[in-house]
C-alpha positions in Angstrom: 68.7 -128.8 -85.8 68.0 -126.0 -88.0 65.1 -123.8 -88.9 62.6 -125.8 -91.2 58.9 -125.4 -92.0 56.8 -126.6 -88.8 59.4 -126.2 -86.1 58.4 -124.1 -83.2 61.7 -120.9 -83.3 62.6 -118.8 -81.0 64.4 -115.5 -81.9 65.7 -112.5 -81.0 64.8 -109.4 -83.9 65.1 -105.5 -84.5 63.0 -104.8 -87.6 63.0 -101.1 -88.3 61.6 -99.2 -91.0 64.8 -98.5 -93.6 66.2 -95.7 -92.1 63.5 -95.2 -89.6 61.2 -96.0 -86.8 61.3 -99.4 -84.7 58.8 -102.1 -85.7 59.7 -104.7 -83.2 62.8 -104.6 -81.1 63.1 -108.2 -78.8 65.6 -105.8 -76.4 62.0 -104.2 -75.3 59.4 -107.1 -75.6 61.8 -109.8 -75.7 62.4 -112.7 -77.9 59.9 -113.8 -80.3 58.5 -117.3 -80.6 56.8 -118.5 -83.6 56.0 -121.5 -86.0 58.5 -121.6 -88.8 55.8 -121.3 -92.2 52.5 -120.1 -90.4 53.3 -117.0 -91.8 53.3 -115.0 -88.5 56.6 -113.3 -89.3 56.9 -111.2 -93.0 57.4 -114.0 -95.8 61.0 -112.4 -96.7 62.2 -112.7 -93.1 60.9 -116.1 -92.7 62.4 -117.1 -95.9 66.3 -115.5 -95.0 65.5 -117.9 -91.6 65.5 -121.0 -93.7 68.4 -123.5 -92.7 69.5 -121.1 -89.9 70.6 -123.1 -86.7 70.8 -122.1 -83.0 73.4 -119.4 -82.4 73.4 -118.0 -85.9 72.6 -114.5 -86.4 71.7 -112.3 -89.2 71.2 -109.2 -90.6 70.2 -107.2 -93.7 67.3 -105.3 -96.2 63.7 -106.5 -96.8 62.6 -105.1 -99.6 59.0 -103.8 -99.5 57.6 -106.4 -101.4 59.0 -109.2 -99.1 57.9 -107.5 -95.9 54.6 -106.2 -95.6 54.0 -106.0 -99.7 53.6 -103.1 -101.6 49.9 -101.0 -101.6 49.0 -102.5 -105.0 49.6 -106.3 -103.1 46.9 -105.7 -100.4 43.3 -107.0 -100.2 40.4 -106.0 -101.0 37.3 -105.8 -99.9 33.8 -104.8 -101.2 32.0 -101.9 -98.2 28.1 -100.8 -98.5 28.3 -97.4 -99.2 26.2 -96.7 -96.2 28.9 -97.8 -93.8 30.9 -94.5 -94.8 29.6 -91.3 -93.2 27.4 -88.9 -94.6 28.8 -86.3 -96.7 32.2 -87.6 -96.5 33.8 -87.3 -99.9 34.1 -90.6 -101.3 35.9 -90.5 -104.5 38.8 -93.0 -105.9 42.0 -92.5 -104.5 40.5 -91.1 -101.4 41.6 -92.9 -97.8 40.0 -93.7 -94.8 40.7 -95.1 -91.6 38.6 -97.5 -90.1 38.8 -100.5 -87.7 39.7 -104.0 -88.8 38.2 -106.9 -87.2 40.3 -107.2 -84.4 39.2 -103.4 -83.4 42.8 -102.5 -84.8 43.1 -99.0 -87.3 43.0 -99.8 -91.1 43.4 -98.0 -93.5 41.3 -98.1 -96.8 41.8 -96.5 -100.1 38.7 -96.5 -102.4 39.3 -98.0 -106.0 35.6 -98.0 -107.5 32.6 -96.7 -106.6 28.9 -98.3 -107.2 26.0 -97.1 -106.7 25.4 -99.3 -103.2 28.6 -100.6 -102.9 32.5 -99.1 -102.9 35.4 -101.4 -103.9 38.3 -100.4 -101.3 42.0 -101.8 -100.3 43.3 -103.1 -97.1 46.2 -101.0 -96.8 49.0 -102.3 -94.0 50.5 -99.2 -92.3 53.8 -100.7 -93.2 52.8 -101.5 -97.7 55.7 -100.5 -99.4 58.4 -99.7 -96.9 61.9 -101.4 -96.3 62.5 -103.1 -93.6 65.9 -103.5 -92.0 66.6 -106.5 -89.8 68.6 -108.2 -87.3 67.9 -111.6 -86.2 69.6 -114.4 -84.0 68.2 -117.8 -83.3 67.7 -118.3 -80.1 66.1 -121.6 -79.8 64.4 -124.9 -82.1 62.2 -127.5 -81.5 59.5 -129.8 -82.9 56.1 -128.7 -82.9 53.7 -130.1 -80.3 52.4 -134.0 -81.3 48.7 -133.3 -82.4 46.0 -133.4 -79.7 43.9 -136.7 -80.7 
């Protein structure tokens, strides 16, 4: 069986900043179980896990844009201008940090500014960083049949 879009994968992976800091290393949360295509891993790792089988390991360079993306490939998001503090300079260019949805730290970089509204992007932590990998397949298997 090998890796294909829908199959339930389990791996073990070290993904590190290029030259840096540990993302995720399976050695210290162990392995890592996702669906192959849900787009839980970075698109350029799932993508080099195409066609791999159990047993087969690999290793190598994400670029930025096929990790987390680069800061110009984030989202956007329109803020009332009333959600940033008072007297806080709000200018284009200038970044904030805030909390996401799930409570976790964003952080946002204004691009326009209205008179009630500022345009701002969702910047990932990680936009526009290498990422080196490591990867074995530990395990495959169909997804679960569908619950009726």
């Amino acid at each position: 069986m090998h890796v294909t879009t829908g199959q339930i994968v389990r791996i073990d992976c070290d993904l590190r900043v290029s030259g840096g800091d540990v993302i995720e290393s399976s050695s210290k949360t162990g392995p890592v179980e996702y669906k192959h295509g849900s787009g839980q891993l970075p698109p350029g790792l799932e993508s080099r896990l195409e066609g791999m089988a159990v047993g087969d390991e690999k290793s190598g360079l994400l670029p930025a844009a096929e990790a987390f993306g680069t800061p110009e490939s984030q989202p956007t998001m329109t803020i009332p201008r009333a959600s940033f503090p008072e007297g806080s300079p709000v200018e284009v260019g200038a970044r904030f940090e805030a909390k996401g949805p799930q409570g976790l730290p964003v952080l946002l970089e204004v691009l326009t500014l209205e008179d009630e509204t500022i345009l701002a992007r969702v910047v990932h932590p990680l936009a526009g960083k290498d990422v080196e990998y490591r990867v074995k397949v530990l395990s495959i298997r169909p997804p679960p049949p569908p619950v009726p």
